[in-house]
N, C-alpha and C positions, 0 to 999 in steps of 0.2 A: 504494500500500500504506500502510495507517495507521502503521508505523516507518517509511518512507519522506518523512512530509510536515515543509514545510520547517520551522525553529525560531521559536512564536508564532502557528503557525497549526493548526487546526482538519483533518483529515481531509475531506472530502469526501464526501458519502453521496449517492446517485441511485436512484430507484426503479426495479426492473427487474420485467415483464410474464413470466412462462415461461407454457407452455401445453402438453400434450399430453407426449410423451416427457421433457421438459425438466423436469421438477416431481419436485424430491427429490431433484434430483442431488447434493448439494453443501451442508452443514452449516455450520451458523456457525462461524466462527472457517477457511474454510477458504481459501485461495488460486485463484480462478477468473480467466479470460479468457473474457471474456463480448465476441461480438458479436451486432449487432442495431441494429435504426432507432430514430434518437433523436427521436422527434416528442413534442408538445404536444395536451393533452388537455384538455377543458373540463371545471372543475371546478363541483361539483352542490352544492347548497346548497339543502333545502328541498323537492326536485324540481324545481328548476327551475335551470338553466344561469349559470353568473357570468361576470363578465366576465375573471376573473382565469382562466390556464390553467397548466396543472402540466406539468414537463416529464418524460417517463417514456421507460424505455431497452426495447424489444419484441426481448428476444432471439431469434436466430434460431440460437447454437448456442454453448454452453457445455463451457469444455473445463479442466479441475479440475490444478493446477499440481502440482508435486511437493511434499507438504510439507517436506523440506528442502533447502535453497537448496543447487542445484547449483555448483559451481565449474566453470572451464574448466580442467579436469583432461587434460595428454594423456599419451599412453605416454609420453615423457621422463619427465614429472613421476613416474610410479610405478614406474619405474627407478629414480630420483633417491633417493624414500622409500626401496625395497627395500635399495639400497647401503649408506643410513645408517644403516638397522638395522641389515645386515649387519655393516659394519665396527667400528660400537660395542659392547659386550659389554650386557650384560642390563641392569645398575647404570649405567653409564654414558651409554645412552641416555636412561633413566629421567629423570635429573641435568639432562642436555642441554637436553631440552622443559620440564623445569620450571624450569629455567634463564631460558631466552629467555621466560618469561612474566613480564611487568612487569618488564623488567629497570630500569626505573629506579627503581624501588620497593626500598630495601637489604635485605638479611635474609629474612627469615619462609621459610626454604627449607619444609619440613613445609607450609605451608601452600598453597603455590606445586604442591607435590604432589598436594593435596588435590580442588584446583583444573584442576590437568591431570586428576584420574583423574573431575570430573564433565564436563568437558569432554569425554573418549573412551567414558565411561560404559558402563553393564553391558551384559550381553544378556538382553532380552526374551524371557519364554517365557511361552507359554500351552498346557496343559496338557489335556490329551483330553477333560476331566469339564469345560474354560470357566474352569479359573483362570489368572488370570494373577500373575505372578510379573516383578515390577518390574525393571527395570533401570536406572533415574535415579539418581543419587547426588545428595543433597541434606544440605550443609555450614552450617554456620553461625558466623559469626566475630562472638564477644561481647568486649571490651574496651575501655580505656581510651579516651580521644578522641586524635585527632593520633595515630593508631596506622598510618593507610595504609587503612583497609577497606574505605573508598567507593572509593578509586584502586584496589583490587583488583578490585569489581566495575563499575568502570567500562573498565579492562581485557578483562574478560570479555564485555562489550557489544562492544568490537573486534575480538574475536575470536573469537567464536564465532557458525557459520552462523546462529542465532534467536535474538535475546537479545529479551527486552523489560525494562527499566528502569520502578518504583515506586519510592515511599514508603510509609513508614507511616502519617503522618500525613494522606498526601492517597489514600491507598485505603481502600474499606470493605470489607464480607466480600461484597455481590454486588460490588461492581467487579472483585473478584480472579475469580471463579467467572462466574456470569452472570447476570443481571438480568432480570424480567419489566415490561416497557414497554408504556404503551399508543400506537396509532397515531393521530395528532391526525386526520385527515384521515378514515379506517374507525370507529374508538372499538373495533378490538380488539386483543387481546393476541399482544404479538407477544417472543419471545427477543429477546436480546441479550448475545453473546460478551462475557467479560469478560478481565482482561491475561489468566489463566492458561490458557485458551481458544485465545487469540490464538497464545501460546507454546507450544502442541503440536510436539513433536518440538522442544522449544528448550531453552534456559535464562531462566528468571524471576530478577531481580534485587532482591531487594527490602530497600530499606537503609532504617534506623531501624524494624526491626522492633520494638522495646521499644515505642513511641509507637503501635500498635494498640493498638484494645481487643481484651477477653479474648472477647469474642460475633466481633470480625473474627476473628482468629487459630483460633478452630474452626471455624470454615466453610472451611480449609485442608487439614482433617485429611485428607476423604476424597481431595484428590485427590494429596493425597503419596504417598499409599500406594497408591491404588485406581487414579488416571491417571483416573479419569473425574470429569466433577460429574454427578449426579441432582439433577435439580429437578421440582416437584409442586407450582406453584404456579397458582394463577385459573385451573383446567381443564386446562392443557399439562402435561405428563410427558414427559421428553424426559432424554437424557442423551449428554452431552455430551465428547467425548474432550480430555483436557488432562494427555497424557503427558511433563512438563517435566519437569525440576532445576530447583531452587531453591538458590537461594546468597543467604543474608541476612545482613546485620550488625546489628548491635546494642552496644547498651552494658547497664554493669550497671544493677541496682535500683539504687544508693546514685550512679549517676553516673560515679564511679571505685572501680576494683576494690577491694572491704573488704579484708582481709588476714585478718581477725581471724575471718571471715568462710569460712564454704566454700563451696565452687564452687556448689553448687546455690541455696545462700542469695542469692547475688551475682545469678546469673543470674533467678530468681525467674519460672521459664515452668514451665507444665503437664508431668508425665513422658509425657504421652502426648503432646504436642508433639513435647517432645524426643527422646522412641525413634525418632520416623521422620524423624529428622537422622541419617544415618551417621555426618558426622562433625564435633566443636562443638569449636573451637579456641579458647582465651583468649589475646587480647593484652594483654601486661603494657605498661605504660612505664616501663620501668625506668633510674634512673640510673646511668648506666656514662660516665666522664669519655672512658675510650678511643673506645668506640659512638661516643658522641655525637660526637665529632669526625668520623667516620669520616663517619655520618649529613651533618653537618652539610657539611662538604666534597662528598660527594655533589647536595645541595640546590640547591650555590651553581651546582656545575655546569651542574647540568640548566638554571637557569636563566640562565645566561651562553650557553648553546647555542642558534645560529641556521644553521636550515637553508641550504645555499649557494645554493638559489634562492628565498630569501625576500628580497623588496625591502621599503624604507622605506615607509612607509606602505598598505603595498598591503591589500586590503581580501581576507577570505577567502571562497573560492568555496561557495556550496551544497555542492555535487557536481553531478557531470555524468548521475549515475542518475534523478536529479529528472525530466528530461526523456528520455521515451521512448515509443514510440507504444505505441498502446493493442492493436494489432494484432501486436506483437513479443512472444513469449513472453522474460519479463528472464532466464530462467535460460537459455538460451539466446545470451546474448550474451558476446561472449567478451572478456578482457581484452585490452588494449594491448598487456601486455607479454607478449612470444615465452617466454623465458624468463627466471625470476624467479632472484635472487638468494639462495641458501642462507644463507650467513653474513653476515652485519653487517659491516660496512667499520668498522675498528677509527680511532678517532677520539681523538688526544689530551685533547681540550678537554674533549669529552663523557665518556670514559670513565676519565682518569686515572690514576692511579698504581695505581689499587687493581685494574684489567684487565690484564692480559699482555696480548701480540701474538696469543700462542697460545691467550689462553681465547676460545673460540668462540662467541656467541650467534646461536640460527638469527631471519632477518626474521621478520616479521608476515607477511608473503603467504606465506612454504614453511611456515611454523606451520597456517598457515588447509587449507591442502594436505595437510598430513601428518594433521593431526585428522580432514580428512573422509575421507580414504582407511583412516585406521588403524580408523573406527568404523566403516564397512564389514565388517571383521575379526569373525567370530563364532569364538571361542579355546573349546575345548572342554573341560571340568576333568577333570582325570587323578585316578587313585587316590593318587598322591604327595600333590598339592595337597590333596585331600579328606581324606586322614590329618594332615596339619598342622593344617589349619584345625580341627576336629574337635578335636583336642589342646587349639589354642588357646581355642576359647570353651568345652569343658569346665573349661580351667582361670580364664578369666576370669569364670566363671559361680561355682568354687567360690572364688578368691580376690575375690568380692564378698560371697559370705554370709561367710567367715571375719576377713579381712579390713576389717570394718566401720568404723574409722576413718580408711579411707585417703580421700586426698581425692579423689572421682572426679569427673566435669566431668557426666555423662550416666550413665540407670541401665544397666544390663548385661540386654537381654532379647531373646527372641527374635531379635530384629529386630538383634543384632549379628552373628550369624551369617551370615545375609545379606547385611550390609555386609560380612564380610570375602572373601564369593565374588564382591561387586560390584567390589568393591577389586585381588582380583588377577586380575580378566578384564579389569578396566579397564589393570593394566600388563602386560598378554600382549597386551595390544589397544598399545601405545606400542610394543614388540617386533616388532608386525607375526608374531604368532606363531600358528599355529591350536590348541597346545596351552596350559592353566593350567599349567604347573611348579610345583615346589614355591620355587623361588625367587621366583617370586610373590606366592605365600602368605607369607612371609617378610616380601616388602616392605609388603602387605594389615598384616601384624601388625603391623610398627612406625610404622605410621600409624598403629592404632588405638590401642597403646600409648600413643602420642605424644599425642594426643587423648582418649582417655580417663584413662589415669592422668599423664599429664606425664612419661614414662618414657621415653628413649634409650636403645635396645636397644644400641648401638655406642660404644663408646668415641669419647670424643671427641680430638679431633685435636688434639695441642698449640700454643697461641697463640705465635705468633713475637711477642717483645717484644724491644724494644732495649735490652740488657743494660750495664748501667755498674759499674765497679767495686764502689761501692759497696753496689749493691741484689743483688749475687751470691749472697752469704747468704740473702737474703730470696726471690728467686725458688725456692732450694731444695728452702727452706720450703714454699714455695705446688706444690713438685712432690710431695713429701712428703705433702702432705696431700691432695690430689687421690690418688695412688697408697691412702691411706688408707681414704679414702670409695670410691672404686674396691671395694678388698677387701672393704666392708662392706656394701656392695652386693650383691656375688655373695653372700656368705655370709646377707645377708637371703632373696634369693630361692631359692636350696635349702632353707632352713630353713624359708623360711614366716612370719617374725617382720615387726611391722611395726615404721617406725619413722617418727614423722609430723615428725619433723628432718630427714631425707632430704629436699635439694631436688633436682629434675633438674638436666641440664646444660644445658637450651634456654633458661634465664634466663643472662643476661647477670649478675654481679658483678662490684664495681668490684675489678680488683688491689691496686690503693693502700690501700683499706680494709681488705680481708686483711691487708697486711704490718703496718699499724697497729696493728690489733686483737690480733695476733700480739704485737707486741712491747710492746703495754702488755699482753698478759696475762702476758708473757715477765716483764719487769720486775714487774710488782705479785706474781709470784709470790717472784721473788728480794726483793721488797722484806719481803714477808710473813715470807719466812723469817729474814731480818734480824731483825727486829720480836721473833722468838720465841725469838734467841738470850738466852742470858743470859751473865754475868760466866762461870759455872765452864760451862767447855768440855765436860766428863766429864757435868755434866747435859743441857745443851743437843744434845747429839750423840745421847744413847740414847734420848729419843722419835721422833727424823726421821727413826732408820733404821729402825724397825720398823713407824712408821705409815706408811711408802711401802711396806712388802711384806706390811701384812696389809690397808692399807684397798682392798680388792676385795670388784668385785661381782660376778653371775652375769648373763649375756645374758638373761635369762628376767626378773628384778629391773630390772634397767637400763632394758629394754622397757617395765615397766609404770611405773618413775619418769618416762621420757621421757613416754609418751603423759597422765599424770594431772598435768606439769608444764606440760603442753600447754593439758590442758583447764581451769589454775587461770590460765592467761594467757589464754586466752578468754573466761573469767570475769569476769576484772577487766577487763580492756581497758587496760594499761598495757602501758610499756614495761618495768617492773622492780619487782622484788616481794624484798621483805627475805627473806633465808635462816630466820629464825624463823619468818615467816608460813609458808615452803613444810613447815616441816618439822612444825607446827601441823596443817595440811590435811591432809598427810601421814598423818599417825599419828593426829591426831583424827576429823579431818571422815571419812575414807576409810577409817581404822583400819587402814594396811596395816604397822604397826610397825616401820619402815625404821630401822635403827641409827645412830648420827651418823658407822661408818663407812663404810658401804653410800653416805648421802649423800654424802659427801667424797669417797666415789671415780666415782658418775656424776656430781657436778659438771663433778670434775677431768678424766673421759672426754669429757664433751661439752662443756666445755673446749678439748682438743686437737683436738675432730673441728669446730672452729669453729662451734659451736652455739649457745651459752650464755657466757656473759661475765660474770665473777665477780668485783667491787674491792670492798671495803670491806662486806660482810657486806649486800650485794646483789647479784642475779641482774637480769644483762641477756637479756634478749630480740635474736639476731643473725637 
């Protein structure tokens, strides 16, 4: 098999004779066992006989393999599955498998999701009139570098039944689809299966997707969405099935992620690209002192870790699949081991402090077992689930026309719909369940949330830190204001207001920099008000207490200082803009005639809500 040949070398191609019944059996890109006499043929030149002879394979009977790679599945093993669904609740299954995928890889749970739901993938349906109606899920991971993306889809090469592995740079748009070649030997035109061909019924890996060109990357379009390629070229017409998932990574336009920048501008791909990606996650690299250790500890591990039967110098095998007769169907060959191991043997060295005894990662071999039995599963959508979903992209449809300055990553069309019925048959399919629930749909939404708008629908779980006398006061603070943004949170989303300060909770912040910033805005405010006392007490006392209870502003006013304070920092491309200039722009450039106390008080609001950072008759940018 062409994923099968060893590392450095070349595939193996042999010409094969069919005759009579045998002719048309079988498609390119497809899995056959072909026998038949392998004799030598004298090659014609001219009309006339050479000395040189070609060696050609005369089958005598062709028999077309399954196109996906069977496993040696037995009644244990679908006991085994059924129990673990059973005993896990709906969330916690979910958790579990997306858990065990790249466990050594830290963080990116959402994405590790994403990942299992193209791995268990939709259901296919094709429809009485000949359409059909996709079921692959196809993600795309754009981000910073040193982010994990390639180790994600190099993961997914190990575990998933079909994977084939690209580049950008070393694919063109026929090598992805299929190519028109001539035969040196005949001089005629003959097909030729390209990866995406190859990967029917698979998943396609294709990393450095940004480094194609803009002519390769549309010769993709039809088969994301269509599952076939047509081709109509030098007389053939032929079309070709190449019903895969696609999982690609990418970096932004500028290298590393702008900030200054929105999501679409960074990313800088066609919307018709990106509509038929379900789902486009950004990885940030964010500095966080705490992460990074955590990260960094992880790292060392993994590479302090040596298997207990790995000797010194010993050199590493092929694999033992390399060799097998030709007369052996491989799916048919069963593994070694009787029974496979569930859970991971918990290992101090490798797993550390940051694993309990008790948290559970399922192997690589009952993953490979559970994915091919779970996508077996055809889950049928209930009225529940279809009133959710319904709900959801009518309202993601109208908070994209209303909402036009939120930052979204992909636009909101048709094709999100579909991602979200692909999405919760893919975790009815992890459940082992033959119905869609509405708890599904649920889980479908906050992936899409999460992906589209950068939004955690769930409150996040509070960070256990090591509390010292000292910083007792300061963590408080930091609960305080979380509690804060919390409330202003929900009260956006009832209301409908946007607010382009709002960052989610799936970016990591440093602590240490909150309590800082907190307390030099703490002090520069007491220091300010120092500043404005005077000599006589009776003066200095009757401006402070009336300008703290009348300078208020209205949520409606606040909304449009925030979003037009936004857009004068995108502007400029700085990190900090004089309180004159904003209030100039303000009331000149925009005419929106904001009063000096209207400003004073969403300073002082996005201020407290740790947005904006205010010394010395400058605004900082947080």
């Amino acid at each position: 098999m062409p994923e099968k040949a060893p590392a450095g070398q070349l595939p193996r191609s042999v010409d094969i004779i069919c005759d009579n019944d045998l002719v048309d059996l079988c498609k390119p890109g497809d899995r056959v066992q072909i026998v038949g006499n392998y004799r030598c043929l004298p090659g014609k030149q001219g009309g006339y006989t050479t000395g040189t002879f070609k060696t050609v394979l005369i089958a005598n009977n062709i028999m077309q393999l399954s196109k996906e790679a069977n496993l040696a599945i037995t009644h244990d093993d679908v006991t085994m599955c059924k129990k673990l669904a059973k005993n896990n609740p709906c969330k916690n299954i979910f958790e579990l498998l997306a858990k065990s995928l790249a466990p050594s890889i830290h963080g990116n749970e959402y994405i590790k999701k994403a990942i299992l739901c193209l791995l268990l993938g939709g259901v296919e349906k094709i429809l009485p009139n000949g359409t059909r109606l996709r079921g692959d899920i196809n993600v795309l991971l754009i981000g910073d570098p040193s982010v994990a993306k390639s180790q994600l889809l190099r993961y997914v090469l190990c575990t998933a039944p079909r994977a084939i592995p690209t580049t950008g740079r070393g694919s063109s748009g026929v090598g992805l689809t299929a190519a028109v070649t001539v035969d040196q030997e005949t001089g005629e035109r003959r097909l030729e299966a390209g990866a995406m061909v190859l990967a029917d019924r698979g998943v396609i890996c294709i990393d450095e997707f940004d480094k194609m060109s803009d002519i390769d990357r549309t010769a993709i379009h039809e088969v994301m969405e269509q599952g076939r390629i047509t081709i109509a070229k030098a007389g053939i017409h032929a079309s070709l099935n190449a019903r895969c998932s696609v999982l690609a990574a990418a970096n932004p336009v500028y290298g590393r992620y702008d900030q200054y920048k929105t999501p679409m501008e960074n990313i800088g791909l066609q919307d018709s690209l990106l509509s038929r990606f379900d789902l486009l996650f950004v990885v940030l690299d964010i500095i966080d002192s705490d992460q990074d250790h955590i990260i960094s500890d992880h790292v060392v591990r993994m590479h302090r870790y040596r298997s207990p039967l790995e000797q010194d110098g010993e050199a590493l095998s092929l694999g033992s699949k390399l060799d097998m007769l030709t007369t052996k169907n491989p799916d048919d060959v069963a593994t070694e081991e009787t029974q496979s191991q569930v859970y991971q043997k918990y290992d101090p060295l490798l797993h550390g402090q940051t694993r309990s005894k008790n948290d559970q990662i399922l192997t690589i071999q009952f993953m490979r077992k559970y994915i091919h039995i779970a996508r077996c599963m055809k889950p049928k959508l209930t009225e529940e689930a279809s009133t959710v979903i319904a709900e959801e992209y009518s309202r993601l449809r109208s908070e994209d026309m209303v909402e036009s300055d939120v930052a979204r990553t992909q636009p909101v069309t048709a094709r999100t719909l579909e991602t979200l019925i692909r999405l919760s048959t893919a975790h009815a399919k992890a459940r082992l369940s033959k119905n869609v629930e509405s708890e599904d749909a649920r889980a479908a939404i906050e992936l899409v949330q999460f992906a589209y708008f950068k939004r955690v629908l769930e409150k996040e779980k509070r960070k256990r830190r090591r509390h010292d006398s000292d910083t007792s006061e300061a963590a408080d603070e930091i609960e305080e204001n979380k509690q804060a943004k919390r409330s202003k949170r929900a009260k956006r989303t009832d209301s409908g207001e946007v607010d382009p300060y709002e960052y989610d909770s799936d970016e990591y912040i440093e602590q240490t920099t909150r309590i800082t910033r907190s307390q030099k805005t703490s002090t520069h405010t007491e220091s300010h008000s120092t500043e404005t006392e005077h000599p006589e007490s009776s003066v200095s006392e009757t401006p402070t207490v009336p300008q703290t209870a009348t300078a208020t502003i209205t949520q409606k006013r606040l909304a449009v200082f925030k979003s037009s304070l936004n857009k004068l920092f995108q502007e400029r491309r700085v990190q900090n803009i004089p309180k004159t200039e904003v209030i100039d722009y303000l009331n000149t450039t925009l005419s929106l005639n904001f009063t000096s106390d209207e400003i004073n008080a969403a300073i002082n609001t996005m201020t407290d809500a740790n947005q904006i950072m205010a010394v010395e008759d400058l605004i900082f940018l947080i």
